[in-house]
C-alpha positions in Angstrom: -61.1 143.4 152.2 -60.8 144.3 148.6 -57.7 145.3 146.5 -59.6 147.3 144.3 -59.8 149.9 147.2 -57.3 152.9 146.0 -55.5 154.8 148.9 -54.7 158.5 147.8 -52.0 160.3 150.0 -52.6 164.0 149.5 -56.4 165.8 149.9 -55.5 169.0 147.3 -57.0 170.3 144.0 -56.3 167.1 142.6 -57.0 164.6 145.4 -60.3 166.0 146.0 -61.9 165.9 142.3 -60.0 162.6 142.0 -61.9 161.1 144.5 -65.1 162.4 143.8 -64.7 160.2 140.6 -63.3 156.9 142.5 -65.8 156.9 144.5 -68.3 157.2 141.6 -66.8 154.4 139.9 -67.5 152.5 143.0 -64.4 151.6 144.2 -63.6 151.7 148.0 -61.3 154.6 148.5 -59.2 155.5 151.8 -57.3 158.9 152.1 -54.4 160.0 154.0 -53.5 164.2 154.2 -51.7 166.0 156.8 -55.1 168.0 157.5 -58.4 167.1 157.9 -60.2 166.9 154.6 -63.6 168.0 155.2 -66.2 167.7 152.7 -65.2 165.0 151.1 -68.3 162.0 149.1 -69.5 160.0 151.6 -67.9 156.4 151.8 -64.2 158.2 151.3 -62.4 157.0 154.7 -60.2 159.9 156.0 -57.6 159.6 158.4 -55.4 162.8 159.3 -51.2 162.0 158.7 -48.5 162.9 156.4 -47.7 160.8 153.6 -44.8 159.0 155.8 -47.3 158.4 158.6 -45.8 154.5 159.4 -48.5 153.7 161.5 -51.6 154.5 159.6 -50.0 153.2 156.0 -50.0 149.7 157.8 -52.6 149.8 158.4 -54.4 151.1 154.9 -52.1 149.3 152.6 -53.0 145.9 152.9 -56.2 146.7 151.9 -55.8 148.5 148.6 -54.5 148.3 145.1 -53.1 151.4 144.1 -51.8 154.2 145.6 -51.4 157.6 144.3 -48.7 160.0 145.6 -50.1 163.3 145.3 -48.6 164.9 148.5 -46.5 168.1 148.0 -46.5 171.1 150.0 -44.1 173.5 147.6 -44.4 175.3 144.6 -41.5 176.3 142.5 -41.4 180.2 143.6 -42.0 179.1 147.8 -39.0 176.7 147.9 -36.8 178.9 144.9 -34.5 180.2 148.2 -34.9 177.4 150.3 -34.3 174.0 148.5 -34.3 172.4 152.4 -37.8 172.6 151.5 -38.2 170.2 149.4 -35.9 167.9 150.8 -37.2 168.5 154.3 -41.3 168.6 152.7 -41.7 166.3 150.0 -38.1 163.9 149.5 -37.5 163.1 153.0 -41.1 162.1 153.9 -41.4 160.2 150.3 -38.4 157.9 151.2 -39.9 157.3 154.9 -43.4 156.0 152.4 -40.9 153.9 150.8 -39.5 152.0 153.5 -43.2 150.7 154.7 -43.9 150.4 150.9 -41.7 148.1 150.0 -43.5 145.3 151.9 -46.0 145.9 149.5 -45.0 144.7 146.4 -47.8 143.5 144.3 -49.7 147.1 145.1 -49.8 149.5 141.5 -47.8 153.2 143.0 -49.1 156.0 140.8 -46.6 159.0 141.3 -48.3 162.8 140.6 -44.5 164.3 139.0 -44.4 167.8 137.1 -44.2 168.5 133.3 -43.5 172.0 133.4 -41.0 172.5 135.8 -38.9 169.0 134.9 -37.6 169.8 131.1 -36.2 173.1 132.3 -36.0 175.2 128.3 -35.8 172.0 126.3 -35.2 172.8 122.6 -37.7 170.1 121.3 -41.2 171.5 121.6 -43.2 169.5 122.2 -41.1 167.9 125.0 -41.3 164.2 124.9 -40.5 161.9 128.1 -36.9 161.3 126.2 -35.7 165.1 126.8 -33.3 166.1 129.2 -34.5 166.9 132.4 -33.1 170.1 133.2 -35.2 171.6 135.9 -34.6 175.6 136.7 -36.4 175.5 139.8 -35.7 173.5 143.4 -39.2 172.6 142.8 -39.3 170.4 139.8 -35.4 169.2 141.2 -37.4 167.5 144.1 -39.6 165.8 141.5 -37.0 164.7 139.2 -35.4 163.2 142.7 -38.5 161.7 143.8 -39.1 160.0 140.7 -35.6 158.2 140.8 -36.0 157.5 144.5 -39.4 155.8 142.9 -37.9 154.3 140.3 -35.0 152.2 141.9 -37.2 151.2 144.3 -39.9 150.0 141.7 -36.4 147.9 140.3 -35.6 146.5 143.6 -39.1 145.1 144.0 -40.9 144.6 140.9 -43.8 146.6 141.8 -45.6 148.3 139.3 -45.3 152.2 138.7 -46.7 155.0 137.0 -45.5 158.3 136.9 -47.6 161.2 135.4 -46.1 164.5 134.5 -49.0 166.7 134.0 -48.7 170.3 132.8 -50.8 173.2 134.5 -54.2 172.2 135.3 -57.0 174.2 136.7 -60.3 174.3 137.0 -63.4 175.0 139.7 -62.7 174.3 143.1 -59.2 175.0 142.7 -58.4 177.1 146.0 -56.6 180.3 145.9 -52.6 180.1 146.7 -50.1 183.0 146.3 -47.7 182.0 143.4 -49.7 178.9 142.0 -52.4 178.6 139.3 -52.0 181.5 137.0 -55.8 180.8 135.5 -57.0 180.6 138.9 -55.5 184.1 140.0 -56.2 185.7 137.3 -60.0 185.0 137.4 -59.7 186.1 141.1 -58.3 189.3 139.9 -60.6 189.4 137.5 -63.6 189.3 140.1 -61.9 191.5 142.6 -61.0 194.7 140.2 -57.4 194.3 141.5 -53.6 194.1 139.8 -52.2 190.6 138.3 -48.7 190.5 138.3 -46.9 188.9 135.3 -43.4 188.0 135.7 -41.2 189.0 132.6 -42.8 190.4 129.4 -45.8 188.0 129.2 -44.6 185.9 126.4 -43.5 182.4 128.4 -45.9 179.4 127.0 -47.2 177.0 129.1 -49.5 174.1 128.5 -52.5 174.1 130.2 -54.7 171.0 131.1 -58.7 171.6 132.6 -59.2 169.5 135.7 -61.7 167.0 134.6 -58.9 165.7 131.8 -56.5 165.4 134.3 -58.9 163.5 136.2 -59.6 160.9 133.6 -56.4 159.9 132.9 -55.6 159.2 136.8 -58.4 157.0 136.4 -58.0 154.9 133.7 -54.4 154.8 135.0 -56.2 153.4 138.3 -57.6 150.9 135.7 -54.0 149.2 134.4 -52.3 147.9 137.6 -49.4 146.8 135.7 -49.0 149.5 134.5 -44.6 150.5 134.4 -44.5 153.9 132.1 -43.7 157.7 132.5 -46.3 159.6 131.0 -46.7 163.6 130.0 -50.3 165.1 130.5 -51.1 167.7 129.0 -53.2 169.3 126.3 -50.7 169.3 124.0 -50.9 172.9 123.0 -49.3 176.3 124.2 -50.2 179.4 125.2 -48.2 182.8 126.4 -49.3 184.2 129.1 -49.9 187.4 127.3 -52.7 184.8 125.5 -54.0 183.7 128.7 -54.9 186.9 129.8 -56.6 187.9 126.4 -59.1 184.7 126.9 -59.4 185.9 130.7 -60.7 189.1 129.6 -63.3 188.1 126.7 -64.6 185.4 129.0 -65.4 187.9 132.1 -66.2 190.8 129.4 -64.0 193.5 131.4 -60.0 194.5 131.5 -57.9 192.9 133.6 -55.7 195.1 135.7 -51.7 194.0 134.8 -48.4 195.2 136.1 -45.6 193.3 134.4 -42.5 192.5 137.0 -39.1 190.9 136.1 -38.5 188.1 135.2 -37.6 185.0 138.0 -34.6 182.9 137.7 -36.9 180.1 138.3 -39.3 180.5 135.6 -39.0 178.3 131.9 -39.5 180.5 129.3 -41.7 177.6 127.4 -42.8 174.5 127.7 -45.6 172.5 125.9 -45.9 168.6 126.3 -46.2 166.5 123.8 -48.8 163.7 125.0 -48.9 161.3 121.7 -47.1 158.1 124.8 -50.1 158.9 127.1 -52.7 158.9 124.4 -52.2 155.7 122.7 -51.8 153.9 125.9 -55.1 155.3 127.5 -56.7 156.1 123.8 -57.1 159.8 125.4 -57.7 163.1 124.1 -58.0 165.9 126.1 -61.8 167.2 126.0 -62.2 170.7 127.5 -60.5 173.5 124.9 -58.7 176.5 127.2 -61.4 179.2 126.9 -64.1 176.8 127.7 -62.3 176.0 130.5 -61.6 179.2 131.7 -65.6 179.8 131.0 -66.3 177.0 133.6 -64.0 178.0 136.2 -65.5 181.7 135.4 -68.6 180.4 136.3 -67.8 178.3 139.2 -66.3 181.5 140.6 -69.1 183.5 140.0 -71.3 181.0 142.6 -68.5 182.1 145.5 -70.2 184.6 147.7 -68.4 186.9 149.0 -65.2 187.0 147.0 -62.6 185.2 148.2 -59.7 187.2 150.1 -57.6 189.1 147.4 -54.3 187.3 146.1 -50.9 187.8 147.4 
């Protein structure tokens, strides 16, 4: 037994690059999704569940460390007419991990939140942790809910908890899903000859991180297991989506195919996180500059054969 071992809940984007660099670091690592994670470094022990699976938590957690809480099966547009969602999906389930949790207390929680869909339109850009949270969507509501539900309980028992609001990261391996990961469809576009959709007139700023930064500051997170902060991630800068596209098309050398819609109730018209808190406590600095990381993922995407199926 060894409480360095790390137990992730969630086998996504995230989770799976994440791993890929516990397990490089040599740490024993143990993961829990609602679907069987194929593919994953040898050494990783899987076990199928959702994140408020009682009977398999008892039995991980007393080996391990640190958890992180990456589960979340909604994205601001899927749950924008159906907030059930995200109690039903992500709250619900989170406070059921809580219960078996709390007889846990000396293990480090690290809690995956959201940056861009928290601050709702703040009027401080950057935003700091200290704005308003003002969410626009159900989405980053069921964050903002989750991390209190986190927090008191973190009060009650003294654990130890981190919570990380990163901005939009991407990067290769990042799967196709309709309405999430702008970079990521528009690439797929890109390779497919077919139409991107923009919602609104193309000028809302977001912040985008490439994965291998967000990576590194999950694990030198994984690193401080007394760690009790709130933390932004991102890269610190902003870019419309209007400029997004632009770097799309000089990396893949060809148009990209546009329609503009209206736009969504749900959507902040900017937001840009400022990450001074995160970088003097990790001494960080994002690495990877936007179009090189678009030029990766480009790449990446080019080694898929045959495209993948088109985007909704």
């Amino acid at each position: 037994m060894s409480l360095d071992a790390v137990l992730l809940l969630g086998a996504g984007f995230l989770g799976r690059a994440l791993t890929a660099r516990v397990v490089a670091s040599g740490r024993p690592v143990y993961l829990l999704a609602r679907r069987s994670a194929g593919g994953m470094p040898s050494g990783v022990s899987v076990h199928t569940g959702g994140l408020d699976n009682e009977a398999a938590l008892r039995a991980l957690l007393p080996h391990c460390g640190t958890v992180i809480h990456l589960a979340s099966t909604t994205t601001p547009s899927v749950s924008a007419d159906h907030p059930l969602l995200e109690v039903d999906e992500n709250i619900a389930p989170t406070v059921r991990f809580l219960k078996v949790l709390e007889e846990f207390p000396a293990i480090h929680l690290l809690y995956l939140s959201t940056g861009g869909a928290l601050y709702g339109d703040t009027e401080l850009q950057p935003a700091t942790e200290a704005a308003a949270v003002a969410p626009r969507s159900y989405h980053g509501a069921g964050k903002a809910a989750i991390e209190a539900l986190l927090g008191a309980q973190a009060s009650r028992s003294g654990s130890a908890l981190t919570v990380l609001r990163p901005a939009n990261f991407y990067g290769p391996y990042q799967p196709l899903r309709a309405g999430f990961g702008v970079i990521r469809t528009m690439l797929e576009h890109a390779r497919n000859g077919t139409e991107f959709e923009i919602w609104g007139d193309g000028e809302a700023v977001r912040d985008f991180l490439y994965i291998d930064d967000m990576v590194e500051v999950c694990h030198r997170f994984i690193q401080l297991p007394d760690d009790r902060g709130t933390y932004n991630v991102g890269s610190g800068a902003g870019y419309s989506i209007n400029q997004v596209r632009a770097l799309v098309e000089r990396v893949c050398g060809q148009p990209l195919r546009v329609r503009y819609r209206p736009r969504r109730a749900v959507d902040v018209q900017r937001i840009v996180l400022d990450i001074t808190r995160v970088s003097r406590r990790l001494e960080w600095t994002p690495r990877v500059d936007l179009e090189e990381g678009i030029r990766r993922t480009w790449v990446w995407l080019g080694t898929m054969s045959p495209p993948a199926s088109r985007p909704a």
